[in-house]
C-alpha positions in Angstrom: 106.8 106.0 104.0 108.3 103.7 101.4 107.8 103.6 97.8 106.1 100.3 97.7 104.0 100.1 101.2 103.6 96.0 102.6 101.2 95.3 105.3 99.9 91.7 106.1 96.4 91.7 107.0 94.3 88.5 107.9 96.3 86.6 105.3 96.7 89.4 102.9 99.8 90.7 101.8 99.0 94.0 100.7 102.1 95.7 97.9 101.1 98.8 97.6 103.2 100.9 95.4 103.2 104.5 96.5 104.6 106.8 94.4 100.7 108.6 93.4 102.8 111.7 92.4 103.9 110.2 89.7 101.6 107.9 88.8 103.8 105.2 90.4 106.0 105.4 88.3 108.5 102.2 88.9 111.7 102.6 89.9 114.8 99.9 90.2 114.0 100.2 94.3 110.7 99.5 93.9 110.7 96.9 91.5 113.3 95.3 94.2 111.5 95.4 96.9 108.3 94.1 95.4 110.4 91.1 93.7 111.8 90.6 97.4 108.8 90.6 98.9 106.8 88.1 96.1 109.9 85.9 96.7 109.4 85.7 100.7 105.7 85.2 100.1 106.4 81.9 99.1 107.8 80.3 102.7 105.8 82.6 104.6 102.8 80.3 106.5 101.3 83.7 107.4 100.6 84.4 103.6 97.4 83.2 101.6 97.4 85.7 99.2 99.3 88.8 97.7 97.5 92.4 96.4 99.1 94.0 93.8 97.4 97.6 93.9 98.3 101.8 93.9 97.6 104.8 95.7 96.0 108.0 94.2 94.5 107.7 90.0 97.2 105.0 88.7 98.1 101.4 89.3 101.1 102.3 87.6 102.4 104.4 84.7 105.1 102.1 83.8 108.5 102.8 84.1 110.0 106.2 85.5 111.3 108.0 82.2 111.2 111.1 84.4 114.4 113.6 84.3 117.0 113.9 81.8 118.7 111.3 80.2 116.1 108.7 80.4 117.0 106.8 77.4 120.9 106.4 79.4 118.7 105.2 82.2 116.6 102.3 81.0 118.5 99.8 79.8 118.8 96.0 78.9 118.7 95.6 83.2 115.4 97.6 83.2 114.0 95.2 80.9 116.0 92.2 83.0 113.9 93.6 86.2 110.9 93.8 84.2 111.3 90.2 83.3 112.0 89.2 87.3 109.0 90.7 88.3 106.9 88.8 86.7 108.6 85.7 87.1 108.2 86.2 90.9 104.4 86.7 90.2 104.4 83.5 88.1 106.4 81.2 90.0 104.6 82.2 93.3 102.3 79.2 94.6 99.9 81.6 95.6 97.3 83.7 94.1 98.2 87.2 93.2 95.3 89.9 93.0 96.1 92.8 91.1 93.7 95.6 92.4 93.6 97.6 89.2 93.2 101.2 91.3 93.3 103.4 88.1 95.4 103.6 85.0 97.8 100.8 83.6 100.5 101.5 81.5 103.9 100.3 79.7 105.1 97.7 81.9 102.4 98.5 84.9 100.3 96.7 82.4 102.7 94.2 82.0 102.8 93.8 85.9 98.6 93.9 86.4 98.2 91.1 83.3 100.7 88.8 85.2 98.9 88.6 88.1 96.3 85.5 88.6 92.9 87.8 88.8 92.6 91.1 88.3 89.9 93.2 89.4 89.6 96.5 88.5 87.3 100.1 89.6 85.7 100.6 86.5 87.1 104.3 85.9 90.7 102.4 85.2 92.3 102.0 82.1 94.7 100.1 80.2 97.6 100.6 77.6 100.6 99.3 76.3 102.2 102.9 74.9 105.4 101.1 74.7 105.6 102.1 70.7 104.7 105.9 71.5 108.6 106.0 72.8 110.0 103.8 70.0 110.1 100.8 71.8 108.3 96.9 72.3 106.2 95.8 74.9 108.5 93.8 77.4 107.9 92.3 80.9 106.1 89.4 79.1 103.6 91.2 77.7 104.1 89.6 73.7 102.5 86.7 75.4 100.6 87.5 78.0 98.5 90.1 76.1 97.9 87.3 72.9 97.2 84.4 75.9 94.3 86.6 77.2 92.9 87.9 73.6 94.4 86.4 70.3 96.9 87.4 68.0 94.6 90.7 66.2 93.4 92.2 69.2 97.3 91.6 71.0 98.8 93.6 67.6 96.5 96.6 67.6 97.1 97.1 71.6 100.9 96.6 70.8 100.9 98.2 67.7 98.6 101.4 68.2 99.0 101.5 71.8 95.3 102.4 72.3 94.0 103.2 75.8 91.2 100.6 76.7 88.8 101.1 79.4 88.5 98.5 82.1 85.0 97.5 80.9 86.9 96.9 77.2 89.6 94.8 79.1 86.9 92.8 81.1 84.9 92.1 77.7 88.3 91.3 75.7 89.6 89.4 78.7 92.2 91.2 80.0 90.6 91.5 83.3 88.8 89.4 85.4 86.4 91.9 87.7 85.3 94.9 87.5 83.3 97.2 89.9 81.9 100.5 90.0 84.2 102.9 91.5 82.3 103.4 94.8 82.0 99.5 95.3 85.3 98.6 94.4 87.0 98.4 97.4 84.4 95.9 98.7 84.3 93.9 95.7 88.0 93.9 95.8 87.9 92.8 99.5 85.5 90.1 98.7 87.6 88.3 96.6 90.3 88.7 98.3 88.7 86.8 101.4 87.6 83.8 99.3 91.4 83.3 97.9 92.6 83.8 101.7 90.0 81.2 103.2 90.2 78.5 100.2 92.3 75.7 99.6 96.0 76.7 99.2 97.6 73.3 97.8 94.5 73.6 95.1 95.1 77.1 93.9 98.9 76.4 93.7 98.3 73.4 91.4 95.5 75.1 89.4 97.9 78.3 89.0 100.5 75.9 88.0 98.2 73.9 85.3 97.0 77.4 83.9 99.9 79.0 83.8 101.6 75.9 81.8 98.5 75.4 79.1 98.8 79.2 78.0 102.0 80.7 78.8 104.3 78.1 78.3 106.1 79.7 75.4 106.9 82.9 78.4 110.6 82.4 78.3 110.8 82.5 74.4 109.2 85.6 74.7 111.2 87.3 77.3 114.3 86.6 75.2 112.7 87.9 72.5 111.8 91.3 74.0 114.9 91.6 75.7 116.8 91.2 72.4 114.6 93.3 70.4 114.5 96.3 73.3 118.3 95.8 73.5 118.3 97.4 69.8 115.4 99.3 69.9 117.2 101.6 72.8 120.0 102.3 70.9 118.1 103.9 67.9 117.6 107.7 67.6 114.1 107.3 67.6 113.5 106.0 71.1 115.8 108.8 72.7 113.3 111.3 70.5 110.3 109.1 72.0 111.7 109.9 75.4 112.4 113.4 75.1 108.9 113.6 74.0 107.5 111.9 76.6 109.2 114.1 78.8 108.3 117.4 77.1 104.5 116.5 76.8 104.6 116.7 72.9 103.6 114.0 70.1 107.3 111.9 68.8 108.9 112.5 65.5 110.1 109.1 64.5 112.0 108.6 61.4 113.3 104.9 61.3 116.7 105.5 62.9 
């Protein structure tokens, strides 16, 4: 079975990344294939609506920093991908559900807060952790995390990195469902059905109008992360962030 699993169902396109494992983690493939399949979602007739959701406890622990060498490994292009992902997202003229399955992180974050509604079990969670490795938030995030809650509450989850429940991120909003766990699924399906049965040339112009009113400065701020994670990835104290990611051990930064 692939990485990301797609299955059309009465409208739905389900993306389904499938790496539970590792907390599905995102690869280059699967950040591909989901771009790819975003992209054909917009001249397919057979699609209303596209889910955004994980298998087993994660949504999506960000980026795969697994093995050795992972600083070698993510790169300026990582950040590139990041960027296209959410783009795709964006640009799509058609609501995209993220089904917050369980835990958010780095850029899965990134991914779930570019998505038009997301509606999440309420055992799930939500952090940024970029700066526990050294680094920024990227894929967007500088401005899609201060859109949703202002600039104070945007710098201490950037800044500090803490882990927010969903409830938090529904009260702060971050989120825009939540359900307890056992009814997720069916709350989740429920809204799923009214964005499949309503009116597709109104939610593409309503997407459109949001989307312009509170993101509008999006590109400034992909340039801006891609030129500050450019340097950042170079510095001693992202390859020691990684190593102790890696080892399961708090960092030892020291400004270089």
């Amino acid at each position: 079975m692939s990485d990301v699993d797609v299955r059309l169902e009465d409208g739905a396109l389900w993306l389904t990344l499938n790496r539970p494992d590792q907390f599905n983690a995102l690869t280059g493939k699967m950040v591909v294939e989901a771009i790819t399949q975003l992209r054909k979602a917009t001249s397919r007739d057979d699609v209303h609506v596209v889910v955004l959701t994980g298998t087993g406890p994660a949504f999506s622990a960000g980026a795969d920093l697994g093995g050795e060498d992972a600083q070698e490994r993510y790169d300026a292009g990582s950040v590139d991908a990041a960027n296209q992902i959410i783009r795709a997202i964006l640009e799509l003229d058609k609501p995209v559900v993220c089904g917050l399955n369980g835990a958010a992180a780095g850029v899965g974050m990134s991914v779930a807060l570019a998505c038009d509604l997301v509606v999440a079990t309420e055992s799930a969670a939500l952090t940024l952790a970029f700066t526990k490795l050294g680094l920024m938030p990227d894929g967007g995030a500088t401005a899609t995390v201060a859109a949703s809650v202002g600039r104070a509450r945007a710098m201490r989850l950037a800044l500090l990195s803490d882990m927010i429940s969903a409830r938090e991120a529904y009260d702060a909003g971050l989120v825009s469902h939540v359900f307890p766990d056992a009814e997720y699924a069916e709350g989740l399906a429920k809204v799923v059905r009214r964005l499949r049965t309503g009116a597709p040339l109104a939610f593409a112009a309503t997407k459109k109008a949001v989307n312009g009113a509170t993101l509008g400065g999006l590109e400034d701020a992909f340039a801006r992360e891609r030129a500050g994670q450019s340097v950042l990835l170079r510095t001693a104290d992202v390859a020691e962030g990684m190593r102790a990611f890696v080892e399961k051990r708090r960092p030892e930064f020291n400004g270089r």
